[in-house]
Structure formats: structure tokens, C-alpha cells
N, C-alpha and C positions, 0 to 999 in steps of 0.2 A: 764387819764388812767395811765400815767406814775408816777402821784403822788400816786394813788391808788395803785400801784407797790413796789415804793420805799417806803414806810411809812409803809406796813407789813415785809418788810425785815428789817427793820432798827435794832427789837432787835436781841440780840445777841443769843437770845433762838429761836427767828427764823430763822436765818443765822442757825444756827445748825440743827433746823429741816429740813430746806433745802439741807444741803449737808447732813443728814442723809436718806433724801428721796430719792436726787438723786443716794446715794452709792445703795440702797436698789433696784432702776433702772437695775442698770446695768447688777447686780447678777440677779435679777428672771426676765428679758427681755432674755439673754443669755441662762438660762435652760428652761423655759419659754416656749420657741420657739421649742426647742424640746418635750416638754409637748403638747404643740398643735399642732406638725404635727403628731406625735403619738395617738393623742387621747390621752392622761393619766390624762386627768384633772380631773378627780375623785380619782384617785393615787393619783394626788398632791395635793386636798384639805384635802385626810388623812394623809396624811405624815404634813401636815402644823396643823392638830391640835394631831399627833401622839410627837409630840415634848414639851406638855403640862405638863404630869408627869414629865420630867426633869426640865422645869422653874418653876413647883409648887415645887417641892423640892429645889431649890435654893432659891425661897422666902421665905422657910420654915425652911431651915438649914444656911441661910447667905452665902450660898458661889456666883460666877458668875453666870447670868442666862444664859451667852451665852455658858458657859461650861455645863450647864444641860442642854441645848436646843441639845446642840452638841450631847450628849453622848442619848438622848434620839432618836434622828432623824435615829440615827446611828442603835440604837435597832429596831426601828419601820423598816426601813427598813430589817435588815435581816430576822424582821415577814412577810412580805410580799412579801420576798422571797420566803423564807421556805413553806408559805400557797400558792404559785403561782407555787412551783412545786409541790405538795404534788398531787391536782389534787382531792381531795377530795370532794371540794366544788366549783363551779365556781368560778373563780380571782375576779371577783366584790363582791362576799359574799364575801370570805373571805377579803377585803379589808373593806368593809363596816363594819362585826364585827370588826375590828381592830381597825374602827374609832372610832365606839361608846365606845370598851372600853377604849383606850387610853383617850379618852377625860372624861369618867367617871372620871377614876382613877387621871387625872388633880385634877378634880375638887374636889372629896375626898379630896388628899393629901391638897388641896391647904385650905380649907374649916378649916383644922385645926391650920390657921392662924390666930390670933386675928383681921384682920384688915382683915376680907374674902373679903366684899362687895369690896373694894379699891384692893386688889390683884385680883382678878378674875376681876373686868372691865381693868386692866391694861396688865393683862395676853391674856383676846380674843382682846380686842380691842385696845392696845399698846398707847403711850404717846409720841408723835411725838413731839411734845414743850415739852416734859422732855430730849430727847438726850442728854448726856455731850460728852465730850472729850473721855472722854474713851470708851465710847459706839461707837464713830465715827471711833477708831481707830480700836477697834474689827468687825466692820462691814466691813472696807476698805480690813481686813487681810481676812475676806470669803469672800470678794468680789473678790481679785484678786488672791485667791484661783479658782475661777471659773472658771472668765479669764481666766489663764493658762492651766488649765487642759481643756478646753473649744477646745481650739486651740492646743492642743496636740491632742485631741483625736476626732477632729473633723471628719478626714476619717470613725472611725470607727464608733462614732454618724449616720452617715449621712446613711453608709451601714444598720445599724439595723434599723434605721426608715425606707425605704424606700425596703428593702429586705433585710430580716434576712438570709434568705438561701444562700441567694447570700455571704454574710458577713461570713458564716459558712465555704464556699468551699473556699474564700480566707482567710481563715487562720485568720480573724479579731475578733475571740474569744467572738460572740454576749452577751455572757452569761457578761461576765467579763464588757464588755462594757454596760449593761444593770445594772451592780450592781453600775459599777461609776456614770453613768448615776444618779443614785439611790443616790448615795453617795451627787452628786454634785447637787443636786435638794434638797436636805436636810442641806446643807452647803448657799444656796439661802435663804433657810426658817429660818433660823440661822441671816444672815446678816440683815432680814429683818424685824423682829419681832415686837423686841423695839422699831420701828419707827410706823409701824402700825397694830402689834399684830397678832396671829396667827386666829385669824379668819377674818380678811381683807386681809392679804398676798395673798391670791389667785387671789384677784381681779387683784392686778399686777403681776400674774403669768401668768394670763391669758389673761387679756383682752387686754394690748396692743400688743401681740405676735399674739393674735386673728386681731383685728383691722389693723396689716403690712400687715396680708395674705391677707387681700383685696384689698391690691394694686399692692403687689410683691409676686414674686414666691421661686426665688434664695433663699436658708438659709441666708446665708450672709447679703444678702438684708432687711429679714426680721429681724433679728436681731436689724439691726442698725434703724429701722422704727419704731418697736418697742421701742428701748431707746429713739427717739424721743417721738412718743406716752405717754409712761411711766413718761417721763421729763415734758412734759406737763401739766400731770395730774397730777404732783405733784407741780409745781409751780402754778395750778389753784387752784386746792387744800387747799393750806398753805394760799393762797387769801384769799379764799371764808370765809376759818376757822377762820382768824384773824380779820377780819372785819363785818361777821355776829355771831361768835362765836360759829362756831358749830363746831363738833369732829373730830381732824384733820385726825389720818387714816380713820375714815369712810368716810369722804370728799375726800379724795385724790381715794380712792377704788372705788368712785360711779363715781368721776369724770372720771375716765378710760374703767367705763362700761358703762358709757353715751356718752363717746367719740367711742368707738366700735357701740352702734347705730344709732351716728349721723351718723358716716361714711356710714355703712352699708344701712343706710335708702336712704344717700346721692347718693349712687351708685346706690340703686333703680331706684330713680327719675330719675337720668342721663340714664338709659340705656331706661327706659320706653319713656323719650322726644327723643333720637337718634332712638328708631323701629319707633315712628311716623314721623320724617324727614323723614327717610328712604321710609315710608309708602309713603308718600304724594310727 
């Protein structure tokens, strides 16, 4: 087991996928958490491919993709701002059109690429064995962009999830904290892309932030359960990928949402054999 360990970490593009995975952890375990005690995970799987038109124009005009992922995240949200106070159409429509078209117009812009088929599987589904140096260092810098802002604004996070009204008579500006929220959920999807591409990222937005709440309650708690979880699933992951050859963000993505059922199922079992002691 421990040679099965050490023999996929040995190359040096997988030591890189690896600390690109884990940077990728920390940031969407940290917003993550606030995406599933809120319920927004339908938010966040459009915001995660509302970011597509900027990295299809970066593959298409050569500039950074994490600067057109940035600058696109940034617009996609103040659409769904804008459509969540308008009031026009329920917040889930109008999110849902968002999504489809945001990831239309991805795929248009990107389509006018010579090399489509190879940009668009790299665009949804990211190149966790391609990460370099500098891809690491750009991740590290939204990563602990999160971090900080994470723990600066943690009182007023914690108030809007949990009573907005409440957050409103103390002076804790829900709207303001609900756009950073926004801001910082989108800087997650940013760090995390390149490693496993905008239509896997949700799986670790979701699923191990999902998987802590079934054992802890505290934020804090779940937080750090979560980056466990998350860390897990991507050093299984990077495993399974280099040894049977299959795709490393989708590997890492499933591995997190099978680790959310095992638990899940796990706790079943356990409470169903505890009412039968109990019974008997």
C-alpha cells in the first residue's frame, strides 16, 4: 500500500497535481461550507461554469486564463445580482438562464479555436497532471485571498446564513456580505479550475463541505472536516488516476461524492444497529 503510494507521487507532475489539488481544497472546502449551509449549490454550479466565456477568451486571445476566469466570475456574479433583486423572475430562473447562457457563449467563443475538441475537454474538465509553477502560484494567491477575507468576515457570513434579519438590525450590511460572499465563491472557482476544470469544481465545492455536516455542526468544525474530506479525495484521486489511467479531475470529483455516500450510508447502518440495541 505504501509502495502503491509512493510510486504515483514520485513524478514531479504529480507532486504538482498534488499540491494543486490540495491548494484547490482549501479555497472551495472554506466558501464551500457556506454554499451548503445556505443552500446555494445551484448558485455555485452557475457561477462555476458562468466563468467559461473569460477562459474561452483567454485561450483564444493568449492572454492568462485565471485573469479571464477572474474577470468573468466577477461579471457572472453581478448578473445574478442584478436578476435576484429585479424580482422579475424567480432567483432560480433567473440563475438557471444565466447558466445556460454563460456556458453557451464559453463554448461559441471557445469553438473559434483551432484546436476546439482539446480546449473545451480542458476548459470543463481541467488538466490536473498539466499544473506548472505558475499555475500553483496563481492558485495559492486566490487561495489565501479566501482565507483572509474568510476570517475577516466570518461574524457577518455566519449572521446572513443563519438570520439575515437579525444581521440587518445589527448593522452587519447582509447585502454587502452576500455580494463578497459572492465575490469569494467566485475567486474559489478561479483557484480551482486548472486543476479540475469548471464542470468538476463543484464536486469539491460541495461534496466534502456536504460529507463534515454529517458529523459536525460548528462552522469552524465543519470547515476543517471538510479540508480533510476534500484532502482525501484528492490524494485518492491522483491514485486511482495514475495507476489505472483515468481522468484525474473527474477521479478526484467522484472520489468526494462517493465519499459523501459512503459516509452518509455509513451513518445509516450505525443508527439503524443502535435503535435495535436499544430495542432489544
Amino acid at each position: 500500500m505504501i509502495e502503491w503510494f509512493t510510486e504515483a507521487f514520485e513524478p514531479a507532475f504529480m507532486q504538482r497535481a498534488l499540491l494543486g489539488g490540495l491548494i484547490a481544497v482549501l479555497a472551495t472546502s472554506l466558501i464551500g461550507t457556506w454554499v451548503v449551509l445556505r443552500g446555494l449549490a445551484f448558485l455555485g454550479d452557475a457561477l462555476a461554469h458562468g466563468v467559461i466565456p473569460g477562459i474561452a477568451l483567454a485561450v483564444l486571445w493568449g492572454f492568462s486564463p485565471i485573469i479571464g476566469a477572474l474577470v468573468a466570475a466577477v461579471v457572472m456574479s453581478g448578473l445574478v445580482s442584478v436578476v435576484s433583486s429585479r424580482g422579475i423572475v424567480r432567483e432560480d430562473t433567473g440563475i438557471g438562464l444565466l447558466f445556460v447562457g454563460m456556458l453557451s457563449l464559453g463554448i461559441i467563443i471557445v469553438s473559434r479555436s483551432q484546436s476546439f475538441t482539446t480546449d473545451v475537454t480542458t476548459l470543463l474538465f481541467g488538466d490536473v497532471l498539466g499544473v506548472t509553477v505558475d499555475d500553483l502560484r496563481g492558485q495559492a494567491i486566490a487561495a489565501a485571498i479566501v482565507l483572509v477575507v474568510t476570517i475577516a468576515l466570518y461574524r457577518p457570513f455566519l449572521a446572513l446564513t443563519f438570520n439575515r434579519k437579525k444581521a440587518a438590525t445589527l448593522g452587519m450590511r447582509p447585502a454587502l456580505a452576500q455580494a463578497a460572499m459572492l465575490a469569494l465563491l467566485a475567486v474559489s472557482i478561479v483557484a480551482s479550475f486548472e486543476a479540475i476544470g469548471t464542470l468538476l469544481v463543484f464536486g469539491l465545492l460541495v461534496a466534502p463541505p456536504a460529507t463534515a455536516s454529517l458529523f459536525v455542526h460548528r462552522v469552524p468544525a465543519i470547515m476543517m472536516l471538510a479540508i480533510l474530506f476534500g484532502s482525501a479525495s484528492v490524494v485518492i484521486g491522483l491514485m486511482v488516476s495514475y495507476h489505472h489511467g483515468t481522468a484525474g479531475g473527474a477521479t478526484i470529483s467522484g472520489v468526494a461524492v462517493a465519499l459523501f455516500f459512503l459516509c452518509m450510508s455509513g451513518r445509516e447502518i450505525a443508527g439503524s444497529l443502535r435503535q435495535r440495541s436499544l430495542a432489544t
